[in-house]
DRENDO-1510 file (C-alpha; in Angstrom, 1 decimal, always signed):
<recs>
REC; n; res; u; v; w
REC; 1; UNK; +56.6; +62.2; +64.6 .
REC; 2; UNK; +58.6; +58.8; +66.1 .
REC; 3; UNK; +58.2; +56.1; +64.7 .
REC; 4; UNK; +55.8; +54.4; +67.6 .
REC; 5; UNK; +53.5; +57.6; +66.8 .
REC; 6; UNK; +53.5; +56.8; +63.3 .
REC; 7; UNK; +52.9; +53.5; +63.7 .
REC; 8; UNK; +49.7; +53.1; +65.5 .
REC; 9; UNK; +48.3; +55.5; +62.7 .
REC; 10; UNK; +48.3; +52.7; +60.1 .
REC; 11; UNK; +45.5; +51.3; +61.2 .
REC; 12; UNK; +42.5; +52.5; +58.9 .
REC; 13; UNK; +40.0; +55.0; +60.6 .
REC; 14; UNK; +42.4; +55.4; +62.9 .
REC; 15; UNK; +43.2; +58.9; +62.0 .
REC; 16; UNK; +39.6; +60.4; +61.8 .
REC; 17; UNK; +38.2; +59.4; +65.2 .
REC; 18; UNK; +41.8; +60.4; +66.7 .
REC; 19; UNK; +41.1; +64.2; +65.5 .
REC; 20; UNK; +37.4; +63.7; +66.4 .
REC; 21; UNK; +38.1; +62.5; +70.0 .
REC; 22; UNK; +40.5; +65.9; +70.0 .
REC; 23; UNK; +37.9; +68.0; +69.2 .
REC; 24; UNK; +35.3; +66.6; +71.5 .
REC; 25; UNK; +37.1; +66.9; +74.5 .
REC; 26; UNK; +37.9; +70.5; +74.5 .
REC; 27; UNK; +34.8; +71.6; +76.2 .
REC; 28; UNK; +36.8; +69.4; +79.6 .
REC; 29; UNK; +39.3; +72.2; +79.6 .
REC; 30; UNK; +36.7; +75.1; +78.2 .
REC; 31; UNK; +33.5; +74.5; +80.0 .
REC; 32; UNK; +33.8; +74.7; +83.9 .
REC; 33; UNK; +37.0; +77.3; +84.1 .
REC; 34; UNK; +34.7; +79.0; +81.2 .
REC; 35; UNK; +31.6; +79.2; +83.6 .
REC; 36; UNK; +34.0; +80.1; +86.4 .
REC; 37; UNK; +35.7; +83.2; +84.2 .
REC; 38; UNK; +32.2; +84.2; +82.9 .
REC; 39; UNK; +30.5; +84.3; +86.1 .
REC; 40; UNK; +33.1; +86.7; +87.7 .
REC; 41; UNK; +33.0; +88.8; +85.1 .
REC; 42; UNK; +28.9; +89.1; +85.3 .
REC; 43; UNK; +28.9; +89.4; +89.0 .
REC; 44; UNK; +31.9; +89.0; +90.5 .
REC; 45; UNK; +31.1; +86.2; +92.7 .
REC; 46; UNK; +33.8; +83.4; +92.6 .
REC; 47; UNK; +31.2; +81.3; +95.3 .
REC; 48; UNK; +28.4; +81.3; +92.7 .
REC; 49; UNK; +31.1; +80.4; +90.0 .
REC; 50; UNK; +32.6; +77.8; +91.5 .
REC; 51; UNK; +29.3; +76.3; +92.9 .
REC; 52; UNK; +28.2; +76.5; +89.4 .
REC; 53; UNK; +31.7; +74.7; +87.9 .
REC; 54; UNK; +31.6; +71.9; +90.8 .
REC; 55; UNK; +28.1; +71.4; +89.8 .
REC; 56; UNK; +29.2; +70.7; +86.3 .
REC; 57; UNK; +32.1; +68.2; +87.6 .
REC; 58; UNK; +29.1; +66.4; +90.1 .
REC; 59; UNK; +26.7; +65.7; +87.3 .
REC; 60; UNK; +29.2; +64.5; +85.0 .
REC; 61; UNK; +30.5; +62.4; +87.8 .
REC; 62; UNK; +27.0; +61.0; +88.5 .
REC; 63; UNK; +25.5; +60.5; +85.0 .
REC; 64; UNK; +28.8; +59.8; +82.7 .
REC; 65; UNK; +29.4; +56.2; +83.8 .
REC; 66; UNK; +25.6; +55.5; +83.4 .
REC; 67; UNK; +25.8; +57.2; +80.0 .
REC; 68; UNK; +29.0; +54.7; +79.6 .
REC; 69; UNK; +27.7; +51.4; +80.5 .
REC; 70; UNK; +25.2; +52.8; +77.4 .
REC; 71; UNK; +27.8; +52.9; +75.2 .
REC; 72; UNK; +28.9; +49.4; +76.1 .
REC; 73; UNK; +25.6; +47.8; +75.9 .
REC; 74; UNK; +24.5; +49.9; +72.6 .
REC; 75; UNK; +26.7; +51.4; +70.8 .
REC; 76; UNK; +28.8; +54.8; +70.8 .
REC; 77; UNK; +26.3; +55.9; +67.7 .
REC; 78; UNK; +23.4; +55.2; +69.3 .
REC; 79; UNK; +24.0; +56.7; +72.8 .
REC; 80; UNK; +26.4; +59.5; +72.2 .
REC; 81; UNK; +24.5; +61.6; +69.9 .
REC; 82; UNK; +21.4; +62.4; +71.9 .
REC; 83; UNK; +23.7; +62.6; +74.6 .
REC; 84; UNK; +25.8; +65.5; +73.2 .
REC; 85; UNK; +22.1; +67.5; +71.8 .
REC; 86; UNK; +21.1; +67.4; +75.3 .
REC; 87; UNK; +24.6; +68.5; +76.7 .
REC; 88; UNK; +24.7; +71.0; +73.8 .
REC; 89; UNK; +21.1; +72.2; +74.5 .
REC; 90; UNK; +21.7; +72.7; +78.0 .
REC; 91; UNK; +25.3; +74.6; +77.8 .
REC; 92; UNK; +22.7; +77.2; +75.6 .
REC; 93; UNK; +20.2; +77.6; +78.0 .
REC; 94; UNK; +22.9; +78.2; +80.7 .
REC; 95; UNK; +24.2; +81.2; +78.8 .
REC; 96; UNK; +20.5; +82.7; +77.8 .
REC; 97; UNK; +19.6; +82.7; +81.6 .
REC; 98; UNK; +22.3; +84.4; +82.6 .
REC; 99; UNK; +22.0; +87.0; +80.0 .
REC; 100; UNK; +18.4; +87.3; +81.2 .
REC; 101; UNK; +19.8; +87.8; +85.2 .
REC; 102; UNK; +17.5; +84.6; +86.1 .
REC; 103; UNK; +17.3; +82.8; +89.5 .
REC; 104; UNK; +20.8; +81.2; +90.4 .
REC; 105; UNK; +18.8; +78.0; +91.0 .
REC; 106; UNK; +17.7; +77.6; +87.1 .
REC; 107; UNK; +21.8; +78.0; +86.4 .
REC; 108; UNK; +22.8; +75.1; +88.3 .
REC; 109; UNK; +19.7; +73.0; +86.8 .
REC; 110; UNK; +21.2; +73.8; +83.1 .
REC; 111; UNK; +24.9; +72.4; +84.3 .
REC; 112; UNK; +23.7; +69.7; +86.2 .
REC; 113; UNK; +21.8; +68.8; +82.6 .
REC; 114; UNK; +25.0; +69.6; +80.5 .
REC; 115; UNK; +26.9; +66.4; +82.7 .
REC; 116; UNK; +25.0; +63.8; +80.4 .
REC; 117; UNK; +27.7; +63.3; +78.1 .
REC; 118; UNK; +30.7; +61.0; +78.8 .
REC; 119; UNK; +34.2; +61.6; +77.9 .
REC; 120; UNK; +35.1; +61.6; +74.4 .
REC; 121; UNK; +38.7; +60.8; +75.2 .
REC; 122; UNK; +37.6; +57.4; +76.8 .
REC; 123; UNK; +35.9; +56.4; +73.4 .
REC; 124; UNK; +38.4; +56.9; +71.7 .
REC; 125; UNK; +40.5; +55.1; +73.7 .
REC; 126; UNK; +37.9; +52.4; +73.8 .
REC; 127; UNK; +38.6; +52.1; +69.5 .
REC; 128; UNK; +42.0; +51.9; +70.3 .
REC; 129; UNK; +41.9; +49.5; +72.4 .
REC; 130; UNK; +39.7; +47.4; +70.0 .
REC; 131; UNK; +42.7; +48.1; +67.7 .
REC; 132; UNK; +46.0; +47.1; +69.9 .
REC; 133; UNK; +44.5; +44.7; +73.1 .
REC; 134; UNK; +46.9; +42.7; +72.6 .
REC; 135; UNK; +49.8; +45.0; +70.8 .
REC; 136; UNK; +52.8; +47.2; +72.8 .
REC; 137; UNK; +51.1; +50.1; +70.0 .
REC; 138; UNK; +48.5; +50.1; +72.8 .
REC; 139; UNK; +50.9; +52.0; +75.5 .
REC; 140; UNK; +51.7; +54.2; +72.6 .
REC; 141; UNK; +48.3; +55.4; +71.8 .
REC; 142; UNK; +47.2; +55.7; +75.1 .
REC; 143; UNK; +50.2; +57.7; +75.9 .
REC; 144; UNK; +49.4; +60.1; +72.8 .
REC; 145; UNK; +45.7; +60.2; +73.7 .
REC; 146; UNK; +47.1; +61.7; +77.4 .
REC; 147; UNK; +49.3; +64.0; +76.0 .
REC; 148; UNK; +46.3; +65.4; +73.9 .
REC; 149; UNK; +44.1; +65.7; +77.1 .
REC; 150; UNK; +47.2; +68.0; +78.1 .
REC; 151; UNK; +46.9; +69.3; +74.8 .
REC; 152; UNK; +43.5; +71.0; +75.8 .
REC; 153; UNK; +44.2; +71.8; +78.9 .
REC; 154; UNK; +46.8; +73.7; +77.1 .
REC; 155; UNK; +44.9; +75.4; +74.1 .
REC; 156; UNK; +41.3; +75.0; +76.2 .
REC; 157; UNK; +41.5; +77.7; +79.2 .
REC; 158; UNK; +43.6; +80.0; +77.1 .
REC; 159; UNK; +40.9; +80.3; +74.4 .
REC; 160; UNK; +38.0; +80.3; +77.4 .
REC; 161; UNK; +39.7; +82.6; +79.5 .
REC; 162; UNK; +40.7; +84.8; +76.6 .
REC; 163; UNK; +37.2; +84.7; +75.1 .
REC; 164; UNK; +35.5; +85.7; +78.4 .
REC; 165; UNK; +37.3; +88.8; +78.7 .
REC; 166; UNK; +38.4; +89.9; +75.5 .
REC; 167; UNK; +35.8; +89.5; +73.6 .
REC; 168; UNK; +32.4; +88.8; +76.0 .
REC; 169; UNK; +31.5; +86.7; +78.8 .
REC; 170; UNK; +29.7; +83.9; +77.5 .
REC; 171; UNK; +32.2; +83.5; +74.5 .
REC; 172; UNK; +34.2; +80.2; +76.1 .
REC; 173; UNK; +31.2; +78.4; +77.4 .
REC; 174; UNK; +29.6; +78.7; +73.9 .
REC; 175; UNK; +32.6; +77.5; +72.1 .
REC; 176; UNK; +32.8; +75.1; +74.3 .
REC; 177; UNK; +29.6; +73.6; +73.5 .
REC; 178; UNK; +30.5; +74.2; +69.4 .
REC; 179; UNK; +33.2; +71.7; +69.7 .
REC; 180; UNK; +31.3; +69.3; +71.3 .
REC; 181; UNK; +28.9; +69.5; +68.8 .
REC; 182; UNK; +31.5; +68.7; +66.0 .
REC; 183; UNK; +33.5; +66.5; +67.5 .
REC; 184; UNK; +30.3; +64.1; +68.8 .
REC; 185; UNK; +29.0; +64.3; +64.9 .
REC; 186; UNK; +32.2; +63.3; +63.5 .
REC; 187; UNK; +33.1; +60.8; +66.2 .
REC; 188; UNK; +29.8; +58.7; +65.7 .
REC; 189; UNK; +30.3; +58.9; +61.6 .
REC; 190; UNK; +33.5; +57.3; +62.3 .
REC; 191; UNK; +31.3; +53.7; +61.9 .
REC; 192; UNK; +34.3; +51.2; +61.0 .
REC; 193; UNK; +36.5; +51.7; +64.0 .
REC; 194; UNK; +33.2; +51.7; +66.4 .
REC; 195; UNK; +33.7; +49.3; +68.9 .
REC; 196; UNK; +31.0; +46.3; +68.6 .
REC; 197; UNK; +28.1; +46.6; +71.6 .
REC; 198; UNK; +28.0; +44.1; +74.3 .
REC; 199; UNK; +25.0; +43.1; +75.5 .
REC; 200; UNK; +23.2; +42.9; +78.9 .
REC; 201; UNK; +24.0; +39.2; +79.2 .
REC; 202; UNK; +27.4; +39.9; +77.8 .
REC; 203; UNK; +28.2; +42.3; +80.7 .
REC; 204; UNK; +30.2; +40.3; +83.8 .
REC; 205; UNK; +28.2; +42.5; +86.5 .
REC; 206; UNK; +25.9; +45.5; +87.9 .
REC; 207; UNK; +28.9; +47.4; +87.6 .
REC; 208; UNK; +32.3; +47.3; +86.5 .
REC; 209; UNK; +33.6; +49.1; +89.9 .
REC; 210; UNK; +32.7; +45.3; +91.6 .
REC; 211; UNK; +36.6; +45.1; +90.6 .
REC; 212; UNK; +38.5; +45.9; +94.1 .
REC; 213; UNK; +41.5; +47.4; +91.7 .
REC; 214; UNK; +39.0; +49.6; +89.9 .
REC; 215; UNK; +37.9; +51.6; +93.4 .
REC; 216; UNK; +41.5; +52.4; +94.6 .
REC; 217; UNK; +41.9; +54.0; +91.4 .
REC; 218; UNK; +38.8; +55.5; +91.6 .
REC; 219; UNK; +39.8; +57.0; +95.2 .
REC; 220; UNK; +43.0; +57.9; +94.1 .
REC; 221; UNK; +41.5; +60.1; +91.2 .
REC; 222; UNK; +39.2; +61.8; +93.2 .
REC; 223; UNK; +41.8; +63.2; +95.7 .
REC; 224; UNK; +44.2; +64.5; +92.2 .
REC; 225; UNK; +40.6; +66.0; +91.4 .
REC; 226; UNK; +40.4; +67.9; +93.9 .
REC; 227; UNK; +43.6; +69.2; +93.6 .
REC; 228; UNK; +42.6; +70.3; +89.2 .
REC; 229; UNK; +39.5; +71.8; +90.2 .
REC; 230; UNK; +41.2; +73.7; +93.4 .
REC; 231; UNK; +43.6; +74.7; +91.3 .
REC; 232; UNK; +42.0; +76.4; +88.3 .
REC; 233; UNK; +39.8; +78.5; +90.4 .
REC; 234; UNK; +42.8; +79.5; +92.3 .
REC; 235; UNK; +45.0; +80.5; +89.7 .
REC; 236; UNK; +42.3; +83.1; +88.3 .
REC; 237; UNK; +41.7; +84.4; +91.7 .
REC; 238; UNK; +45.6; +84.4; +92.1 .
REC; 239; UNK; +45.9; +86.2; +88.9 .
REC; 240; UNK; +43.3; +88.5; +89.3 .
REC; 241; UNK; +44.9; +90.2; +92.8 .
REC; 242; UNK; +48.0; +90.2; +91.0 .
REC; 243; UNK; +46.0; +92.5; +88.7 .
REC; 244; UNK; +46.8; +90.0; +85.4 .
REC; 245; UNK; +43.3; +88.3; +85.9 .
REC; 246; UNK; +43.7; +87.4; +81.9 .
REC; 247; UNK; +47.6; +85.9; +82.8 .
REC; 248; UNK; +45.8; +82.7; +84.3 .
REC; 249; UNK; +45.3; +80.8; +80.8 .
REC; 250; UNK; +48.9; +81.0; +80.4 .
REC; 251; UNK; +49.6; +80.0; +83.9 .
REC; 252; UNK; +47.2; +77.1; +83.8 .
REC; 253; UNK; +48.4; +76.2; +79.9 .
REC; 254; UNK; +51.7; +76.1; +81.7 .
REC; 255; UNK; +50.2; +73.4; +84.8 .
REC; 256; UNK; +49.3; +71.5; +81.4 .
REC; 257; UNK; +52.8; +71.8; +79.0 .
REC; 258; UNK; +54.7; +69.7; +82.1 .
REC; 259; UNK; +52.3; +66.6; +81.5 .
REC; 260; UNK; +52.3; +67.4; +77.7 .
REC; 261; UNK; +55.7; +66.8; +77.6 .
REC; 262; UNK; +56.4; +63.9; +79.8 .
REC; 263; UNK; +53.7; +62.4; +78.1 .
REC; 264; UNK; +55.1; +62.5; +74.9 .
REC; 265; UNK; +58.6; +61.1; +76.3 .
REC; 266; UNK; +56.8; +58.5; +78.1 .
REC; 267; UNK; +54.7; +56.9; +74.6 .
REC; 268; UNK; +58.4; +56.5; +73.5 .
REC; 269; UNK; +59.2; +53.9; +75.5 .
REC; 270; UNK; +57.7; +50.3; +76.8 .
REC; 271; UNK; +57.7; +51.2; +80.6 .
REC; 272; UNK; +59.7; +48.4; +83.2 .
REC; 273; UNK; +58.2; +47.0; +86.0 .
REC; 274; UNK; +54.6; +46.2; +87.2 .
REC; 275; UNK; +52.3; +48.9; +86.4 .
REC; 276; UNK; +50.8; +49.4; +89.9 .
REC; 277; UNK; +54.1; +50.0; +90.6 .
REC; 278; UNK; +55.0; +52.4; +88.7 .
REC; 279; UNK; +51.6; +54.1; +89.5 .
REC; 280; UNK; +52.3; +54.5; +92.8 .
REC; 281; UNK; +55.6; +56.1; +92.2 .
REC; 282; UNK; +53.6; +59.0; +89.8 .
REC; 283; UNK; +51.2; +59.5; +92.6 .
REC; 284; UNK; +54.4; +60.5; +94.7 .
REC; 285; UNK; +55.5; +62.8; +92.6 .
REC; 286; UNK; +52.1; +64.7; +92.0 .
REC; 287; UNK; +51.7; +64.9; +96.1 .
REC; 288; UNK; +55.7; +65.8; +96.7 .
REC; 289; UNK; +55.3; +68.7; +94.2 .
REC; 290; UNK; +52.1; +69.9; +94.6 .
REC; 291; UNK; +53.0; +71.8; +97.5 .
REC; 292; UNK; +55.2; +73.8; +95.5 .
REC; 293; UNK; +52.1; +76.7; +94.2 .
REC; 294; UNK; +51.5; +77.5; +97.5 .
REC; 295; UNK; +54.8; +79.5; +98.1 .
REC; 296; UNK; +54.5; +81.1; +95.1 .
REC; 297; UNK; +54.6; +84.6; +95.5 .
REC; 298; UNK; +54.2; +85.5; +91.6 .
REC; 299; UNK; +52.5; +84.6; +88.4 .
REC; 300; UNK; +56.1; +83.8; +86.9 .
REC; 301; UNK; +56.7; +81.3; +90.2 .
REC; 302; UNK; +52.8; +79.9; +89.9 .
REC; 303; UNK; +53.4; +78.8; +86.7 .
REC; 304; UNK; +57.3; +77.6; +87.3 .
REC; 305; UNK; +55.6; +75.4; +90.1 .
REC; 306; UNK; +52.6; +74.3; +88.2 .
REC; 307; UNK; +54.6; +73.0; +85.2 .
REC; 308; UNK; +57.1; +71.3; +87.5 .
REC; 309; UNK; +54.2; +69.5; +89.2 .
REC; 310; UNK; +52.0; +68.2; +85.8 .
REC; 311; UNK; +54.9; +66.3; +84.7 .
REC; 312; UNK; +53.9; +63.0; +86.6 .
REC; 313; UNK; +50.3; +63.4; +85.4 .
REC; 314; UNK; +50.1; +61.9; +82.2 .
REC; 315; UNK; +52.6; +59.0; +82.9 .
REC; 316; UNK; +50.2; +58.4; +85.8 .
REC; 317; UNK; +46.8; +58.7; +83.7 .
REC; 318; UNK; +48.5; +56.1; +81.4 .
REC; 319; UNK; +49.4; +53.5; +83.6 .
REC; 320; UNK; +45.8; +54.0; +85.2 .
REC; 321; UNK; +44.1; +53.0; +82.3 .
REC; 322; UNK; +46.3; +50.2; +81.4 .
REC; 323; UNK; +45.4; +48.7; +85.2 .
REC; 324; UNK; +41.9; +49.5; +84.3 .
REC; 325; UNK; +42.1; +48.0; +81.3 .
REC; 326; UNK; +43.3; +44.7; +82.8 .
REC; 327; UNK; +40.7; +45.2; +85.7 .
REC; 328; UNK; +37.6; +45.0; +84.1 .
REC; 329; UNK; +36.0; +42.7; +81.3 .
REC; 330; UNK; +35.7; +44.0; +77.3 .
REC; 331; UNK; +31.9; +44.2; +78.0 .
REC; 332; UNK; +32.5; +46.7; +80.5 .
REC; 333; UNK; +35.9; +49.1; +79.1 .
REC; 334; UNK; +34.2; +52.2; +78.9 .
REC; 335; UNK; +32.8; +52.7; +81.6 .
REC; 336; UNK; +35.6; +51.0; +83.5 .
REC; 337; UNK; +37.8; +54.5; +82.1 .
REC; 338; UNK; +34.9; +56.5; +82.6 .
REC; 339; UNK; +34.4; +55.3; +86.1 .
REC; 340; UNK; +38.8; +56.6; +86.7 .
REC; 341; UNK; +37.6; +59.8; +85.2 .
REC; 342; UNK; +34.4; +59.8; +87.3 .
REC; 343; UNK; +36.6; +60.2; +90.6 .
REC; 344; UNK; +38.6; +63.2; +88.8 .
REC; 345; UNK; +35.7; +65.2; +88.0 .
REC; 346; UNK; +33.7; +64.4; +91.9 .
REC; 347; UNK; +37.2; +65.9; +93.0 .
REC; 348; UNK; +36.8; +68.8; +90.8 .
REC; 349; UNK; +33.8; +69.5; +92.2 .
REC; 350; UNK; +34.6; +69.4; +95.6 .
REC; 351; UNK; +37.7; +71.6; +94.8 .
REC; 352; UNK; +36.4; +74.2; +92.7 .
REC; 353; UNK; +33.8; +74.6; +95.5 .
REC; 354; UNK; +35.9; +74.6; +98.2 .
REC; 355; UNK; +38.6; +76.6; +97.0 .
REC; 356; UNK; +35.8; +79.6; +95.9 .
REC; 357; UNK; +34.7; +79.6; +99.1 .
REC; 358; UNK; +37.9; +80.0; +100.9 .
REC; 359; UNK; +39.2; +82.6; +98.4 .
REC; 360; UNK; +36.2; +84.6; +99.1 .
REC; 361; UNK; +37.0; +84.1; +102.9 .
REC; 362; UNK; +41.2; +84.3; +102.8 .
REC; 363; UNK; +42.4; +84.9; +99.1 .
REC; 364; UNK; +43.9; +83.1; +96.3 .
REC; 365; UNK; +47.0; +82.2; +98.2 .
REC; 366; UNK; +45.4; +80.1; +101.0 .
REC; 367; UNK; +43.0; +78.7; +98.4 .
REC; 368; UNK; +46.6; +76.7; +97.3 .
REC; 369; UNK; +47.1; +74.6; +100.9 .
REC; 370; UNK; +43.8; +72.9; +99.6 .
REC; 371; UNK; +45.3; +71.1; +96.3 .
REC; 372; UNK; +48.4; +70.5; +98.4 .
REC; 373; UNK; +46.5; +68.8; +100.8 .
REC; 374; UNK; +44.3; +66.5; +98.1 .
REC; 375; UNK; +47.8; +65.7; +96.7 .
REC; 376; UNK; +48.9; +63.9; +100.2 .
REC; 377; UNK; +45.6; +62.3; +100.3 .
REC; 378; UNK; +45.6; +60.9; +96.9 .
REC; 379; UNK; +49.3; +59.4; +98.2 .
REC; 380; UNK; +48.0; +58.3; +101.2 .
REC; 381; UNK; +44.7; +56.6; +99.4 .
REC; 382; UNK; +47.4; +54.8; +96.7 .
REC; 383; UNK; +49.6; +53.7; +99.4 .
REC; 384; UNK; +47.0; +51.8; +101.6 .
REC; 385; UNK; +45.4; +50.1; +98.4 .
REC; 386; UNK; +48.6; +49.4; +96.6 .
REC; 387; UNK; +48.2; +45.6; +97.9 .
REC; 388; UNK; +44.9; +45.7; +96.0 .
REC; 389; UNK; +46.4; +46.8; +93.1 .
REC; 390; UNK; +49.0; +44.8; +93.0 .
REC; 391; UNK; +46.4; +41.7; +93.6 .
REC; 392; UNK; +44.3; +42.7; +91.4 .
REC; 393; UNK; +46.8; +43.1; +88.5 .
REC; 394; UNK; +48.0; +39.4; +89.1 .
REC; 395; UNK; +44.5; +37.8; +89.7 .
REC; 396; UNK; +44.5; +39.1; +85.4 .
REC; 397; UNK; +45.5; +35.7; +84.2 .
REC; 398; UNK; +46.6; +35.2; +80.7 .
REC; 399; UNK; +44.1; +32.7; +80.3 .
REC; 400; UNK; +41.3; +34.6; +82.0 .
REC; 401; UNK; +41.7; +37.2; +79.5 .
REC; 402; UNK; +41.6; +35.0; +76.8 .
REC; 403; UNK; +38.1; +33.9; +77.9 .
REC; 404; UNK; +37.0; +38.0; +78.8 .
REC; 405; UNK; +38.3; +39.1; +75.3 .
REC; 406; UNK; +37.9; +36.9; +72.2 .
REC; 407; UNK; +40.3; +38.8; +70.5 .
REC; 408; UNK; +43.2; +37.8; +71.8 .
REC; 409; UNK; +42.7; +34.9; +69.7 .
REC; 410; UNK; +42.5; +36.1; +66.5 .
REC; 411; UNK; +46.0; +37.8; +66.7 .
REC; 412; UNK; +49.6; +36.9; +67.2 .
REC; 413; UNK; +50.7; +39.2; +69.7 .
REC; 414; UNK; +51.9; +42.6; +68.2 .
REC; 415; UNK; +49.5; +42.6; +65.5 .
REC; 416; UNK; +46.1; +45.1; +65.3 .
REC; 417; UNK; +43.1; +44.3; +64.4 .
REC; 418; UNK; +41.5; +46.2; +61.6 .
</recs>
């Protein structure tokens, strides 16, 4: 490990809620592309599935930042526990009803239910930032926390996938919900690295997407949504008419290795130049090379042009949450992230349903012109508010945040706060 990985490791705790933030977050890769690979093989309708996986994506879009401004106000312990039993709870009764052949309607009321739980990755970023506000070891965790969202996107679908056809249907969406399970437990016993609650009062705001800066990166995030959730579903409908239906873990662990990697590469280094800069240029890349899966013609040229497309996806993610980070008040952090990730999974939604419906109508192959097209308009979205960004960034005055975040105070910059 380099020595900037190694460094922001020295912080006590540090380590345990790191590997229980990891484990937490693999149902994100697991769960929908799970439900999506299950359902085809019970029935074989990939409109039913991907109904069922964008209904997943629009609860968690709808109830995750409510769950988040919680977490702010309480506590992780207190909130993210009965969260995860009822996420947990729900994944379960998914799986029974559709053992028992039930009414489709009962399906979609058990993952609508499962989208209580926010993102594990955005409290654990939430401890880190407790740990570096003011420290360049900030970038550098934030970097590695991306990398290990690629990570399970990596590990995740190839495990799901694999489990749903190897061994039995319902085997991904079940360890899905396992790892949850464990990773939620041993998240909220990680007590000395919780961040400290912040009250009602202490809150600046209904809501932290008040900040202008906030909602271009929300609309931003919704349009690369689409293009993840379009995506998966067309990659296992790709792969299935190719007649390698179990191919598409690798070739969607392959979309994820690109951002792994330039993730890691990019935690290396303190980026130049303003950061809504620099997220502007990302965005670029994802829409320039996203239109690159719909000429494949084979699994090895799908996965080729997925892995060449990911690689401005973490950088990006990073630099979002740093702008989001300056955005929005300390009160308000978590659900300021999870407000980012909200717009990614609304855009998974609307992409996994889409794209089911049009590879039920045209195939796998024209399902691809939908991501390509969410690429430009996630461009297109970036471009028109990249004065907002760039206001908003600068409007973040050094003494503003010294009032927002008491911290700052109580550190010379560089140091962490333990």
């Amino acid at each position: 490990m380099t020595s900037p990985y190694r460094a922001i490791f020295q912080a006590p705790g540090s380590k345990g809620f790191f590997i229980a933030g990891v484990v937490g977050r693999m149902p994100l890769s697991m769960l929908g592309i799970g439900i999506v690979t299950m359902m085809s093989q019970v029935n074989g309708r990939y409109d039913i599935a991907g109904g069922l996986a964008a209904a997943l994506a629009l609860s968690g879009a709808l109830l995750s930042p409510y769950t988040s401004r919680l977490v702010d106000r309480h506590g992780q312990r207190r909130v993210l526990g009965p969260a995860v039993a009822v996420t947990v709870i729900a994944v379960i009764a998914f799986l029974v009803l559709v053992e028992v052949d039930a009414p489709d309607w009962t399906l979609f009321v058990c993952v609508a239910a499962a989208g209580v739980t926010p993102s594990l990755g955005n409290m654990t970023r939430a401890r880190w930032s407790e740990l570096y506000r003011d420290s360049p070891l900030m970038h550098t965790a934030f970097s590695l926390e991306s990398v290990f969202d690629e990570v399970v996107f990596i590990v995740g679908p190839i495990l799901s996938i694999g489990l749903c056809t190897v061994w039995f249907p319902a085997a991904g969406p079940l360890l899905a919900a396992l790892f949850l399970a464990l990773g939620g437990y041993l998240l909220v016993a990680q007590r000395a690295t919780e961040p400290p609650p912040h009250p009602r009062e202490a809150q600046a705001g209904p809501t932290a997407l008040r900040s202008t800066g906030l909602r271009v990166l929300v609309g931003t995030f919704t349009a690369i949504g689409v293009v993840f959730g379009a995506v998966d579903v067309a990659t296992v409908a790709f792969a299935e008419e190719q007649g390698h239906k179990a191919a598409a873990s690798l070739v969607l662990a392959a979309y994820a290795l690109g951002s792994c990697l330039a993730g890691i590469v990019f935690g290396m280094f303190r980026p130049e130049g303003p950061a809504h800069r620099r997220f502007l240029v990302g965005v670029g890349f994802i829409a320039l090379t996203t239109l690159l899966p719909a000429l494949a013609g084979n699994l090895w040229f799908l996965a080729a042009a997925l892995f060449v497309s990911s690689m401005a996806v973490a950088p990006t993610l990073v630099t979002a949450m740093s702008l989001v980070e300056r955005f929005v008040p300390r009160g308000q952090l978590t659900e300021g992230m999870t407000w980012t990730g909200t717009g990614l999974t609304l855009g998974v939604s609307v992409g996994a349903s889409v794209a089911g419906a049009v590879i039920d109508s045209s195939g796998a192959m024209t399902a691809f012109l939908l991501p390509a097209s969410a690429a430009v308009a996630a461009l297109g979205i970036a471009l028109l508010g990249h004065r907002r960004l760039r206001s908003a960034s600068a409007s973040a005055s050094a003494p503003a945040e010294l009032d927002a975040h008491p911290s700052a105070l109580e550190a010379e910059p560089g140091a962490h706060r333990t």
